[in-house]
C-alpha positions, -999 to 999 in steps of 0.1 A, spaced: 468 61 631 433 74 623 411 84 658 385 63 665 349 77 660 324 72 690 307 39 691 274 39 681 249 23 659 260 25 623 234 35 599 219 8 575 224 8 536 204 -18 516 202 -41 545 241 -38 550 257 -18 575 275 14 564 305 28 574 336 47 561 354 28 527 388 29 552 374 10 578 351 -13 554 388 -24 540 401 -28 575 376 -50 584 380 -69 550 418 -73 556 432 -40 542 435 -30 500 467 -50 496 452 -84 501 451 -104 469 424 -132 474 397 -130 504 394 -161 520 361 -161 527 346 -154 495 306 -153 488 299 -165 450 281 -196 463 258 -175 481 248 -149 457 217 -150 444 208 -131 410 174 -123 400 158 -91 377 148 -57 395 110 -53 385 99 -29 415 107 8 430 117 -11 464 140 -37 449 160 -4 429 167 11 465 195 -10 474 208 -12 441 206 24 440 226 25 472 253 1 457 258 24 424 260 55 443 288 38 468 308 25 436 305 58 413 328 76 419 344 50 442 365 64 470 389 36 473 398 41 434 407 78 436 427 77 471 462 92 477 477 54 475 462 47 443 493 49 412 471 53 381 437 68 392 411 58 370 402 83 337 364 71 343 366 71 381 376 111 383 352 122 355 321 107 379 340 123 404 344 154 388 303 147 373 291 137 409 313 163 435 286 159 468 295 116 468 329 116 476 329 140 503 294 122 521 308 89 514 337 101 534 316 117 565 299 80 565 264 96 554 239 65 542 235 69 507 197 74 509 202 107 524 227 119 495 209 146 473 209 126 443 195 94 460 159 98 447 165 112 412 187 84 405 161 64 419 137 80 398 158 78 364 162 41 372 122 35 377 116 51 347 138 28 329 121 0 340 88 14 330 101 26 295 114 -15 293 152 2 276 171 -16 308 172 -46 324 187 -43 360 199 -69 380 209 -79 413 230 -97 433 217 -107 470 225 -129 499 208 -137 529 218 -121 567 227 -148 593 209 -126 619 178 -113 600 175 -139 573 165 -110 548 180 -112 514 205 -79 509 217 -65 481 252 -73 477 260 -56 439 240 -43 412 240 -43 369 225 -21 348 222 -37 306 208 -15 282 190 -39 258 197 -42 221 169 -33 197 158 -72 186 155 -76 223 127 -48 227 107 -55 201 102 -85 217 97 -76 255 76 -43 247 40 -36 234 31 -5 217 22 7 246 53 11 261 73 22 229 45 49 230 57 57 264 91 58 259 100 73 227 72 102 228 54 105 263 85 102 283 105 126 264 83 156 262 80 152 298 114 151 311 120 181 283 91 205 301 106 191 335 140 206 331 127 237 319 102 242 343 126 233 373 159 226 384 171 192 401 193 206 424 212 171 435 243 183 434 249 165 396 275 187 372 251 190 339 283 207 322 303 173 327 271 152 314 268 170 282 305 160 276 305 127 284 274 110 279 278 118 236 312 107 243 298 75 255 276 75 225 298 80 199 322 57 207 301 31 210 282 38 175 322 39 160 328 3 173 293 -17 167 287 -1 134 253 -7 135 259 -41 150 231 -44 178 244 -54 212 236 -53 250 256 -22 271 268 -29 299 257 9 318 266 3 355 280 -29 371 291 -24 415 297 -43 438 289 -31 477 322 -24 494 324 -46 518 320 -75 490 345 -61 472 371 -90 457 348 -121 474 335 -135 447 303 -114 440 312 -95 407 322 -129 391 290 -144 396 270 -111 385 289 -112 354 287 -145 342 248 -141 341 252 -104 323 273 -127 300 252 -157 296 221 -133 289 239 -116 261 250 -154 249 215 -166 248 205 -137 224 240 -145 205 246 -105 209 277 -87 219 283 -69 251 299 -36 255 312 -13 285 335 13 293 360 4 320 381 16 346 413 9 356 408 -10 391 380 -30 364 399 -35 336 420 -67 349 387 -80 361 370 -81 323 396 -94 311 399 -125 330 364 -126 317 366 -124 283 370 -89 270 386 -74 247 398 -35 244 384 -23 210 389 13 211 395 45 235 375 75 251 391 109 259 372 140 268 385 175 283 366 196 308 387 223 328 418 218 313 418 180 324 419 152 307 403 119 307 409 88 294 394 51 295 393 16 275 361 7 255 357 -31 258 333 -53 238 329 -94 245 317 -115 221 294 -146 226 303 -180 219 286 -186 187 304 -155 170 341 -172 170 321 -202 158 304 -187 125 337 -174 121 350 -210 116 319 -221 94 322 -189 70 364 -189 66 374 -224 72 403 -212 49 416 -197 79 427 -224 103 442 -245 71 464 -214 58 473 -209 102 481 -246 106 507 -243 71 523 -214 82 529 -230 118 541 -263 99 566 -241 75 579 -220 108 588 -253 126 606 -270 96 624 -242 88 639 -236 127 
């Protein structure tokens, strides 16, 4: 039985009190439940990130999820490939998230605050997120978070010349002199980023071949609405987004995840594996496909569901 920590006044996190992942699940009804009876979709509500304060508590959500503590605990079977490289590419979270320090105090807080802003700015991402309204305040929390990178059809049509100025000449040049002028000491592993963010690349330029899609970058739920509902509804409208632009969306998983895309539609179309220290690290590269995809399909190869529907009628006659 763990001791109990004195009793005061837990610090806040994005409107949401925070406390140690252990005793978040305690208070949730422990990691083995299946189904939360209370669950939250039908309060959610999901709306775009367009200013610095809005991308502090979603900022707070992805640092809390990334690497997630739950995930890479002693009880879990088959720790996640994805969940140990962030761990392994973020090493001050996991030990802070386990002292019960707020996230806006972590090292990295602000430039992952800042890297998100700039995204925003540079119009590459849309971010979105998921909030719900306090019984005792009334104020609107953030609950989870998503982070789509947006096809290229998409940003010719939501940008000026301005901002393509900005983000494919001004921007760069800046962030280049930046890391040689100065060091961001935020406790962030640069030798595991140069592994696995080409990793990320490459497999996703194998599997679209140059078929333009949205990327699903970051996708968390807070803790404490973990398995309620929340991550369903966030979803459906990073799916319906990608539907109404008839584009593909693509995402690396991890294990505690994977069940949960593919209730939702996914499909595993290939696999990432990258080495750093002698470890190795694996996880699935999924890809979902809107609505009016299968349907072309049908229009451009009717052939196809006459020659399935003789083979089916040949199989039963001869049985």
């Amino acid at each position: 039985m763990l001791p109990e920590r004195p009793r005061t006044p837990p610090p806040s996190i994005g409107g949401l009190y925070f406390c140690p992942p252990e005793r978040q699940m305690r208070a949730l009804g422990g990691p083995g439940r299946t189904k939360s009876k209370d669950t939250l979709g039908s309060s959610v509500k999901i709306t775009t990130c367009k200013t610095i304060e809005e991308l502090e508590g979603t900022t707070e959500v992805e640092l809390l999820n990334f690497p997630s503590l739950g995930a890479l605990d002693s009880k879990s079977n088959h720790p996640s490939g994805l969940q140990r490289l962030t761990a392994a590419l973020h090493p001050l979270r996991l030990p802070l998230q386990k002292e019960g320090v707020p996230p806006r105090l972590w090292p990295d807080f602000r430039t992952t605050l800042a890297q998100r802003e700039r995204s925003l700015i540079d119009r590459t991402t849309i971010i979105l997120k998921a909030t719900m309204k306090e019984e005792e305040s009334g104020l609107e929390k953030v609950v989870a978070m998503a982070k789509l990178t947006v096809p290229p059809f998409y940003k010719a049509n939501q940008r000026s010349w301005m901002d393509r100025m900005k983000s494919e000449l001004l921007h760069p040049i800046v962030d280049s002199l930046s890391s040689r002028v100065c060091e961001h000491y935020d406790g962030t592993n640069r030798s595991v980023e140069e592994i696995y963010l080409p990793e990320i690349r490459k497999k996703r330029d194998e599997v679209m071949r140059g078929r333009e899609c949205f990327e699903l970058e970051l996708f968390a739920v807070h803790p404490s609405c973990h398995r309620r509902g929340v991550g369903k509804v966030l979803l459906q409208h990073c799916l319906s987004l990608a539907d109404s632009w008839d584009a593909p969306l693509i995402l690396e998983s991890t294990s505690k995840g994977y069940p949960f895309y593919i209730a939702n539609g996914f499909k595993v179309v290939s696999r990432s594996r990258v080495e750093y220290e002698g470890n190795v690290y694996e996880w699935p590269v999924m890809l979902w496909e809107p609505s009016n995809s299968a349907t072309l399909l049908h229009v451009l190869f009717p052939a196809v569901d006459n020659l399935v529907a003789l083979l089916e009628a040949r199989f039963t006659l001869s049985i």
